[in-house]
N, C-alpha and C positions, 0 to 999 in steps of 0.2 A: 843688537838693537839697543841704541840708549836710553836708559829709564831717568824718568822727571820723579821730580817728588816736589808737589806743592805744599806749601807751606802758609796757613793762615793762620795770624794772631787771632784766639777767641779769649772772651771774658772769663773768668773762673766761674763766675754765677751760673753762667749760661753750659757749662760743663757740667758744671753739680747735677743741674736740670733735666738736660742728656742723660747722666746715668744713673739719676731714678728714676725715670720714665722707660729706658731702657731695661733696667731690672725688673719694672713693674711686666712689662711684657714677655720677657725670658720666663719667670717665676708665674704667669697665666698658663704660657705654652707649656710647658712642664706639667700645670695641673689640667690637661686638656683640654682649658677655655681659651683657646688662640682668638684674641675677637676678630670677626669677621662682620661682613656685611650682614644686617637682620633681611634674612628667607624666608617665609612659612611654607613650613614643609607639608606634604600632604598630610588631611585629618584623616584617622583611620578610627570610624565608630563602631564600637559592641552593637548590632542590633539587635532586638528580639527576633524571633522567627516566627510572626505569623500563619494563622492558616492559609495556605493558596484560595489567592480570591476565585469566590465561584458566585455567580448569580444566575437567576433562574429567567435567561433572556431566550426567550421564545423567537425562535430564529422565523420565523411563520407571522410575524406579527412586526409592523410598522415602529419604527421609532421616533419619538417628535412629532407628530399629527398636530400641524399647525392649521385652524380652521377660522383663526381670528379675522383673515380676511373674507369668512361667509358673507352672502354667498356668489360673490364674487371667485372665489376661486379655495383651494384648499390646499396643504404642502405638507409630504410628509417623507421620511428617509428610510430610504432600504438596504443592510447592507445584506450582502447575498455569501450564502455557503454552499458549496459543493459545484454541479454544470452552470456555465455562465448560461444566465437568460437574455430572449431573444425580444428584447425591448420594443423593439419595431412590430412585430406580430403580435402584442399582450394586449389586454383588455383592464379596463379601469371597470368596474359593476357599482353602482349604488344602489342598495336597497332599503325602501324606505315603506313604511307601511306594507311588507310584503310586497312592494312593486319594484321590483331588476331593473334599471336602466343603463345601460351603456355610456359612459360619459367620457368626452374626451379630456386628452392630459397632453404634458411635454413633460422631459426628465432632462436633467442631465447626471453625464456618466463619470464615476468615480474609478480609482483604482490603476494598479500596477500590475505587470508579466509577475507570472509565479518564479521566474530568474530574475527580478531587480535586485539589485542591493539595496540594503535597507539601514542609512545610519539613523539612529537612537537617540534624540535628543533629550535627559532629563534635567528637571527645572529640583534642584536642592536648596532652592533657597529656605531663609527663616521662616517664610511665608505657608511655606509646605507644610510645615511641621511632622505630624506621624502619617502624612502619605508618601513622606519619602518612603517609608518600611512597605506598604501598601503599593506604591507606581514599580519597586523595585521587584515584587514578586507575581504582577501584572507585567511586569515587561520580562521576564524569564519566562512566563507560560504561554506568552504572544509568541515570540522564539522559538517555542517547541513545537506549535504549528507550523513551524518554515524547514523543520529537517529532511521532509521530503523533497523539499524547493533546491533547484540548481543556482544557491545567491548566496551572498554572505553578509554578513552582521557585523556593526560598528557601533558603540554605546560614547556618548560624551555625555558628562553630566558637566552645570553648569551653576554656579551661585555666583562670588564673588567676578571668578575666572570661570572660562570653561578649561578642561581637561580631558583629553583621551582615553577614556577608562579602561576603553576595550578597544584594538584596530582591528581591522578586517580578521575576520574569521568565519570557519562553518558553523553552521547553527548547533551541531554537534558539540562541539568546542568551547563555543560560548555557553551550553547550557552545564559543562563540566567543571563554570568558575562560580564561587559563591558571589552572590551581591553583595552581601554584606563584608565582605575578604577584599573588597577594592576601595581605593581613594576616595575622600569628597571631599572636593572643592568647600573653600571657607563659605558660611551659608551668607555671609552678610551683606548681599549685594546679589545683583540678577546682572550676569553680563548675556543678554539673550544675544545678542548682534554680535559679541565676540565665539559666542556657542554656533551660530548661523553658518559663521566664516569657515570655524573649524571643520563643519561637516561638507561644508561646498569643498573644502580642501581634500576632504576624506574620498569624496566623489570622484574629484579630479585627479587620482589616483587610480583608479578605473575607467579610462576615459570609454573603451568600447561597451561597456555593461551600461544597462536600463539602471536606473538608482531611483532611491522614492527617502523621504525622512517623517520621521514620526515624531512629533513633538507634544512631551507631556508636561504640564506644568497647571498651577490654580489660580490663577489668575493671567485678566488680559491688561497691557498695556494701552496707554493715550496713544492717540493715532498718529500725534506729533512726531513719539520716536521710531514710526517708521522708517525701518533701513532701507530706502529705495535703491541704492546701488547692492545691495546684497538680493534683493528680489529679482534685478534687473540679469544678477549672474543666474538665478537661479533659472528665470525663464530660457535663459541663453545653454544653459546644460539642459530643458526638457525636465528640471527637477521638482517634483507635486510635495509641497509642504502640509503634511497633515497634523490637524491640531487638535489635542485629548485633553478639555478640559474639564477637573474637578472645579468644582463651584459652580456659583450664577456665568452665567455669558456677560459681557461689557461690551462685546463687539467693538472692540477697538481694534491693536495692532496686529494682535496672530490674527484675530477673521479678517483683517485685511491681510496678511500674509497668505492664507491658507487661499484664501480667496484667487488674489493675484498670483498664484503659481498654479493653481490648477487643482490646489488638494483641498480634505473636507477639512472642515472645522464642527468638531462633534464636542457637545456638552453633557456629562457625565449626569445618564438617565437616571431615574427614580429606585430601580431595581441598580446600578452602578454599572462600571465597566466591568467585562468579564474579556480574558484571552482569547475567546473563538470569537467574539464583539471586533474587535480590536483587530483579528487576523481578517473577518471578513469586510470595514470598512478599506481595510489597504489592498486588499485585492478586488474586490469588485463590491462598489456600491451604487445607489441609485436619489436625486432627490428628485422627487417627482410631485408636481402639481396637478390637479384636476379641476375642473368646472363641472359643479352640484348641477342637474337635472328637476332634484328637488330642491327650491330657492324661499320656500316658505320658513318663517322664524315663528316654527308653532311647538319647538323644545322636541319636535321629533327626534328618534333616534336614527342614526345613517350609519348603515352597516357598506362596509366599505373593503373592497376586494379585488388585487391584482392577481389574473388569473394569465400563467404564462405557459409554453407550450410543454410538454410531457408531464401535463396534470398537474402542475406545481402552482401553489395556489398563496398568497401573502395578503394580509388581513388586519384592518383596525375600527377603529368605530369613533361616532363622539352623537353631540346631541347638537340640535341648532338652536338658536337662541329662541328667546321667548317661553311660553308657559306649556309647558307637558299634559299630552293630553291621558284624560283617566284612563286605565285597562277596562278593555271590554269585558274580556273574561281571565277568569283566573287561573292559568293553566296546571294541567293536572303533575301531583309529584310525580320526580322520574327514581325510579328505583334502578339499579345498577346492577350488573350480573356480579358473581361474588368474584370472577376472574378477573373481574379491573377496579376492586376494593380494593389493594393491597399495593406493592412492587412486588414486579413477578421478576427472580434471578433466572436468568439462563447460562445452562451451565457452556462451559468449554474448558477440558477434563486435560489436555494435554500441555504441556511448555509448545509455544508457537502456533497451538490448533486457533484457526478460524474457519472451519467450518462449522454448519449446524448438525450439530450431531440427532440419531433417530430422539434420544428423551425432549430435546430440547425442538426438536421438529413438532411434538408431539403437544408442546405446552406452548410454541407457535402459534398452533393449529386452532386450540382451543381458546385462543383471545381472538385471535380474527372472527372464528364464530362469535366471540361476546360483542366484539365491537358490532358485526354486520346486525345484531340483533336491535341495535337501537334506532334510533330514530337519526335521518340524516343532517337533520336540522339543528343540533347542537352542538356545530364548530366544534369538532373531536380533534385532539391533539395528542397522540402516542411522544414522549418523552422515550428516548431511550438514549442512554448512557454507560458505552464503554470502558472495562475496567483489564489490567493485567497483575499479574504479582509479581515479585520483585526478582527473578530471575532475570540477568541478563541486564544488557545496555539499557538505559532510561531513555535513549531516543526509538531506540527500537522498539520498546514495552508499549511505548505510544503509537506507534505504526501499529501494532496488532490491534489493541485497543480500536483503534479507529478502524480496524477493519472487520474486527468483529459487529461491529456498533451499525455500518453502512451492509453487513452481510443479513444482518437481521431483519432490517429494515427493505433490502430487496426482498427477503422472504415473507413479509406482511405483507410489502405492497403490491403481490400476484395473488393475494389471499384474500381482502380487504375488498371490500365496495362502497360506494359512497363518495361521501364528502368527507378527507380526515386531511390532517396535517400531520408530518413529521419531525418530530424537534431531535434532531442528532447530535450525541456531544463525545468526547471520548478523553480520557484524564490517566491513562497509563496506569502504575503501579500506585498512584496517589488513591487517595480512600480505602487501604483494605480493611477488609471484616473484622481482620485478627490480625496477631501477629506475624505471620507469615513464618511461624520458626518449622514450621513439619510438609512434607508434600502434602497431605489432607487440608492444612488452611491453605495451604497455594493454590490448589485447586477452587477452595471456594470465593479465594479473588480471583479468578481468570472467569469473567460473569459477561454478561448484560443487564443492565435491567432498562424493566418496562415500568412506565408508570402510566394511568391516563389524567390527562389535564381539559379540564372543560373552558369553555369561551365565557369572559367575564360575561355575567349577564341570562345564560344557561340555565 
């Protein structure tokens, strides 16, 4: 094969120029600055370690009791924990003056199969500030109530860009990665619509599985930048956009999102979000309006109670407008027996025991009596909250936990008469007493306790 060899007169300047621009580059690549295109590479931040958020949300008791439109109508949010209630057969009660009336209501129904998948949308913008550190170990303890669930779990966080942080995996898995040990997107910018896309893509990856998104972020956008082809895919997969806002509401573009897909749009209560909050609006919740029976603006109080079937009983209150009328009488103090002054620990003496052992049968026994001894009219609420110690898997620790915590609670409520609520929580090997370094502390974190909580107003 013949070889050419071109040949072109250059200028000597123009030579010179070539070879120190070319040295300049030889002499970079050498000190391993070869320039390349500018990237930003993922941030990766030190965060502090907060305590896990825990708030004291009375799962027994309404959220948002909107009454502004009295008394026209009333509207308030249920998100529901444990057997799905039977909406259709339940009763709305007003009681006003000591008089019960029956009132009618409509709801509509929130929530996802215990098998959806569930992708994770968080908002890291600037905006956020230190509830990045906050949303990120709220959205780890949301997670740890789904390790029972046959679904998996997908995290995008989003500021500038969105990013994959975490793809599909078991709830297991996901809770085995630190938050803080992963990427974040540059905060200086909210790409929510390219976060949106991301997770409809994540969906579409599963096309036969039930899928739901959760979306956490503090503020809402102008309605303007509503993505209507991104909502229009969403409607089209069957995908329920749920929206968890820290802040004021703006009701702008996520409650039009959350809205037009079918999912809630929740604004971060008084008492804050808590992870059993958070697992029971995505599983089943409820908003429900009523029409007052009592329509007079005389500052009365209206005690207010969805009574649903297997004695399950949800409850809020407000006052109507106008002026409050004086107390007739001054009702007499209530003195409390000495077994429900305190937290009573129940023990559970083995690694894996949930049962109720004879001591702890016994110390049972003797709160049901304190309870049954009061009066039924002051909205009694047993707290009880599952604990384990640090043996063994952290998904597991929580399984027992929660079953010790609901085995207790079937043991009150065949003991028990009256009128009571049951606040059930369960939190694994988090909270222990002690250190946990001997089987004697381990023992005294594998507990229950009880606490009693009265109805504001009691």
């Amino acid at each position: 094969m013949p070889f050419y060899i071109l040949s072109v007169n250059v200028r000597p300047k123009y030579v010179k120029a070539f070879i120190v621009v070319s040295t300049a580059i030889i002499f970079l690549s050498c000190a391993g600055k070869t320039p390349e295109l500018s990237k930003e590479q993922p941030r990766y931040v030190e965060l502090r370690r907060p305590e896990f958020p825990v708030f004291e949300w009375d799962k027994n008791r309404f959220l948002h009791l909107d009454y502004s439109a009295f008394p026209d109508s009333v509207t308030f949010f249920l998100p529901v924990i444990g057997k799905p209630l039977d909406m259709d057969n339940s009763a709305v009660i007003e009681d006003v003056f000591g008089w019960a009336d029956s009132c009618d209501f409509h709801y509509t129904a929130f929530g996802s199969s215990s098998d959806a998948n569930v992708v994770i949308v968080e908002d890291i913008s600037a905006s956020m500030g230190d509830y990045v550190v906050f949303t990120d170990r709220l959205i780890w303890g949301y997670v740890s109530t789904l390790v029972e669930c046959d679904c998996e779990v997908a995290l995008i966080r989003f500021g500038d860009r969105p990013e994959r942080t975490i793809d599909w995996v078991l709830p297991d898995t996901f809770l085995a990665l630190a938050p803080e040990s992963l990427g974040y997107p540059n905060a200086r910018g909210s790409d929510l619509s390219g976060a949106l896309i991301e997770a409809l893509d994540l969906v579409a990856e599963r096309p036969s599985s039930p899928a739901t998104i959760a979306l956490f972020s503090d503020g809402d956008f102008g309605v303007e930048r509503l993505p209507y082809h991104i909502l229009d895919r969403a409607k089209r997969y069957g995908v329920p956009i749920n929206v968890f806002m820290h802040g004021k509401s703006a009701e702008g573009a996520l409650a039009e999102i959350s809205k037009r897909t079918g999912g809630t749009y929740l604004v971060q209560p008084g008492g804050g979000f808590s992870p059993g909050m958070v697992s029971a609006v995505m599983s089943e919740s409820y908003l429900v309006t009523y029409y007052p029976v009592h329509k007079d603006e005389d500052g009365a109080l209206h005690r207010i109670s969805l009574n649903a079937s297997g004695g399950r009983r949800f409850s809020g209150e407000y006052r109507a407008p106008g002026e409050v009328p004086p107390l007739a009488i001054e009702p007499e103090p209530l003195v409390l027996p000495e077994e429900l002054l305190s937290t009573n620990r129940i023990p559970f003496r083995g690694p894996g025991n949930t049962d109720i052992l004879p001591e702890a049968a016994m110390m049972l026994d003797a709160i049901a009596a304190a309870v049954n001894s009061l009066p039924d009219t002051l909205g009694l609420t047993l707290s009880i909250r599952g604990y384990a110690c640090n043996i063994g898997p952290t998904g597991l620790n929580m399984k027992l936990s929660k079953k010790r915590a609901f085995n207790v609670m079937e043991y009150l409520i065949t003991r028990v008469n009256g009128n009571i609520d049951f606040d059930v929580s369960w939190f694994g090997e988090m909270y222990p007493l002690n250190g946990n370094s001997n089987e004697a502390e381990r023992q005294e974190n594998r507990r229950v306790e009880i606490r009693l909580k009265l109805a504001t107003g009691s």
